[in-house]
C-alpha positions as CSV (number, residue, x, y, z in Angstrom):
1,X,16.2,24.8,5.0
2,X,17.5,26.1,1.9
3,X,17.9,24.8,-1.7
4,X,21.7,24.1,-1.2
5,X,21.2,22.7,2.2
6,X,18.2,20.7,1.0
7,X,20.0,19.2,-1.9
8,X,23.5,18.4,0.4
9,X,21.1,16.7,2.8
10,X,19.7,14.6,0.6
11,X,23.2,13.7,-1.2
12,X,24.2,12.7,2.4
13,X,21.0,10.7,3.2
14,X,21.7,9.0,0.3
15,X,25.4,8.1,0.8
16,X,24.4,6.5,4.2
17,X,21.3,4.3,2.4
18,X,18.7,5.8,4.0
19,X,16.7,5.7,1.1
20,X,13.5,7.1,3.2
21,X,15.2,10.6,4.4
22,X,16.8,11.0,0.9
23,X,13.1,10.2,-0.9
24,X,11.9,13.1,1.5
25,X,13.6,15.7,-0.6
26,X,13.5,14.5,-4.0
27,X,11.2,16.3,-6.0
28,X,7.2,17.2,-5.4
29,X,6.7,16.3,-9.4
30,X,8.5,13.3,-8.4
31,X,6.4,12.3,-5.7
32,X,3.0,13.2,-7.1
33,X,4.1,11.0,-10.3
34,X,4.7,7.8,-7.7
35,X,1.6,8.3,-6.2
36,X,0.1,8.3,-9.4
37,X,1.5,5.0,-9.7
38,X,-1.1,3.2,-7.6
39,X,-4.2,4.4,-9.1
40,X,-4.6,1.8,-11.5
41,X,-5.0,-0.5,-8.4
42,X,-7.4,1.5,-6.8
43,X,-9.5,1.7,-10.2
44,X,-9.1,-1.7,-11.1
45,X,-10.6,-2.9,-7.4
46,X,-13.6,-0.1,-8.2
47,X,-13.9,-2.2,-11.5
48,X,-13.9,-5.6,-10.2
49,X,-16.4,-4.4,-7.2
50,X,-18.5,-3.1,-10.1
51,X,-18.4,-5.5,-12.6
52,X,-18.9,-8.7,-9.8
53,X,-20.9,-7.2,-7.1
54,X,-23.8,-9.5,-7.9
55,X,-21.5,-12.7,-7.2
56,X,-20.1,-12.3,-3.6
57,X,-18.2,-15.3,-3.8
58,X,-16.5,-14.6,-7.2
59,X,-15.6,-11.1,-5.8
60,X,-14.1,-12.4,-2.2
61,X,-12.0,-14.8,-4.9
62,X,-10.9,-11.9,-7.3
63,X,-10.2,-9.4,-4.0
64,X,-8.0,-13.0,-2.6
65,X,-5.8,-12.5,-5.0
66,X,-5.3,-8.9,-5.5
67,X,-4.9,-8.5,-1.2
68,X,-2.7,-11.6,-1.6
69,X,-0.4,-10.0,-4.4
70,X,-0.6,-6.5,-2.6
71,X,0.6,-8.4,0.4
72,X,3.2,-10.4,-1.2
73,X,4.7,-6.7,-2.7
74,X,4.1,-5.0,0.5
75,X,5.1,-7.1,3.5
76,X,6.3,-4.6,6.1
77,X,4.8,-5.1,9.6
78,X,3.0,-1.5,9.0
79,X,1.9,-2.6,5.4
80,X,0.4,-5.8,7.3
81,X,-1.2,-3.8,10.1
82,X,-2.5,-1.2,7.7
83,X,-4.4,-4.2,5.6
84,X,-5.8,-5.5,8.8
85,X,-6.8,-2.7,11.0
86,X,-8.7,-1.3,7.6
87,X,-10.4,-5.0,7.2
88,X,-11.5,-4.8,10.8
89,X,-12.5,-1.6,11.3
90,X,-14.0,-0.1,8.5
91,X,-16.7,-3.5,8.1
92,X,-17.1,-2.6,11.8
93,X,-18.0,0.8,11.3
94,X,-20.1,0.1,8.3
95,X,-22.2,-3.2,10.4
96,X,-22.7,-0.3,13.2
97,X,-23.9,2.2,10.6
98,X,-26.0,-0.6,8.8
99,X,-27.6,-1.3,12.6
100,X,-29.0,1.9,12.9
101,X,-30.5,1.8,9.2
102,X,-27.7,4.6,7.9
103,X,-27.3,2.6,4.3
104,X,-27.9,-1.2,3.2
105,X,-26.0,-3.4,1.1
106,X,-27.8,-5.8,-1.6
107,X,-26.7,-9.5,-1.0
108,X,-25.3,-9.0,2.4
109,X,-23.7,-11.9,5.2
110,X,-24.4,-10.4,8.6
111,X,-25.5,-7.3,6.9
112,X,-22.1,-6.5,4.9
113,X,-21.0,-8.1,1.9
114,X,-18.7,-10.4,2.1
115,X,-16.1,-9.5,0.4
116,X,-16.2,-6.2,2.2
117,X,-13.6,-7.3,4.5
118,X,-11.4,-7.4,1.9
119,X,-11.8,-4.1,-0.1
120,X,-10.9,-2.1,3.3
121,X,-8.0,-3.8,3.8
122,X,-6.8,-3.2,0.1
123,X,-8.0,0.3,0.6
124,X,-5.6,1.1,4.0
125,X,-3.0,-0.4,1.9
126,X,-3.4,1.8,-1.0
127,X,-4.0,5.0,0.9
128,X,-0.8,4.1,2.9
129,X,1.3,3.7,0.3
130,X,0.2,7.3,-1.5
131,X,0.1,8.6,1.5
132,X,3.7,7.4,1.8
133,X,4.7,8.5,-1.7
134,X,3.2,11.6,-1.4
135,X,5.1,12.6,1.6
136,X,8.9,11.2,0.2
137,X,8.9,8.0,2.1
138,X,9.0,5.5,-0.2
139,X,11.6,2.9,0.7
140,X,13.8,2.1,-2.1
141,X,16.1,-1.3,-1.7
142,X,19.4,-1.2,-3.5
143,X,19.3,-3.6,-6.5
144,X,20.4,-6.8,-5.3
145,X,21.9,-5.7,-2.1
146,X,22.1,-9.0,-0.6
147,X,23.7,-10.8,-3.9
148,X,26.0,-7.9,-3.5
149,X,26.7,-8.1,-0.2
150,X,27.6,-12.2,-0.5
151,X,30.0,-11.0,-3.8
152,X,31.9,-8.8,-1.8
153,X,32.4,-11.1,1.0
154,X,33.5,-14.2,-1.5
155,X,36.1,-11.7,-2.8
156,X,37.3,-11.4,0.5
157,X,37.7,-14.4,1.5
158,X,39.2,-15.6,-1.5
């Protein structure tokens, strides 16, 4: 597809709200910077792993709250499944691993931490989501699009 053809799709996608097909040909800069975007959550979840390793219970608390906010942001049914298929499988993977003497974990419950649970299912979310940005698929809402929607139907029925 060309430039011109490109940049008419994307006007189109746009006019009928679908905010995912017109994303998909906005610009690679464009992309790259929204990706970009969620690294401070990535690094700030290596920092509280880090900085409170040595206090499982603290850490589960701390990881609560960040998988709670990330969840709260990010509620799609994939978002969801993403968080839990990572908090399933990759502890899983890692107790198999553990079994057969690959690595060990200091302070471990069942031989994982506890809190690991919790820091695979905030890292499927992340990866999704710049995996998602990365590729132009980042669904963008219309501001207030239900407020908006209830104005324009009290001015029609007034």
């Amino acid at each position: 597809m060309n430039g011109r053809k490109r940049e008419n799709y994307g006007r189109k996608a746009a006019r009928r709200g679908s905010a995912i097909e017109a994303g998909m040909h906005s610009g690679r800069w464009s992309r790259v910077f929204h990706a970009l975007c969620y690294l401070p959550l990535y690094g700030g979840c290596i920092a509280l792993v880090a900085a409170f390793w040595r206090s499982p219970v603290l850490l589960t608390g701390l990881l609560i709250v960040v998988a709670g906010a990330m969840l709260l942001r990010w509620r799609r049914p994939s978002d969801v499944l993403y968080f839990l298929l990572a908090a399933i499988l990759g502890p899983l993977g890692e107790f198999v691993a553990i079994g057969y003497g690959a690595w060990e974990y200091s302070l471990p419950l069942l031989n994982i931490p506890l809190w690991l649970p919790l820091a695979w299912g905030i890292a499927g979310i992340y990866l999704k989501k710049t995996t998602e940005a990365l590729a132009g698929e980042v669904v963008v809402k219309p501001h207030n699009q239900a407020a908006s929607a209830d104005h324009h139907s009290a001015l029609r029925a007034s």
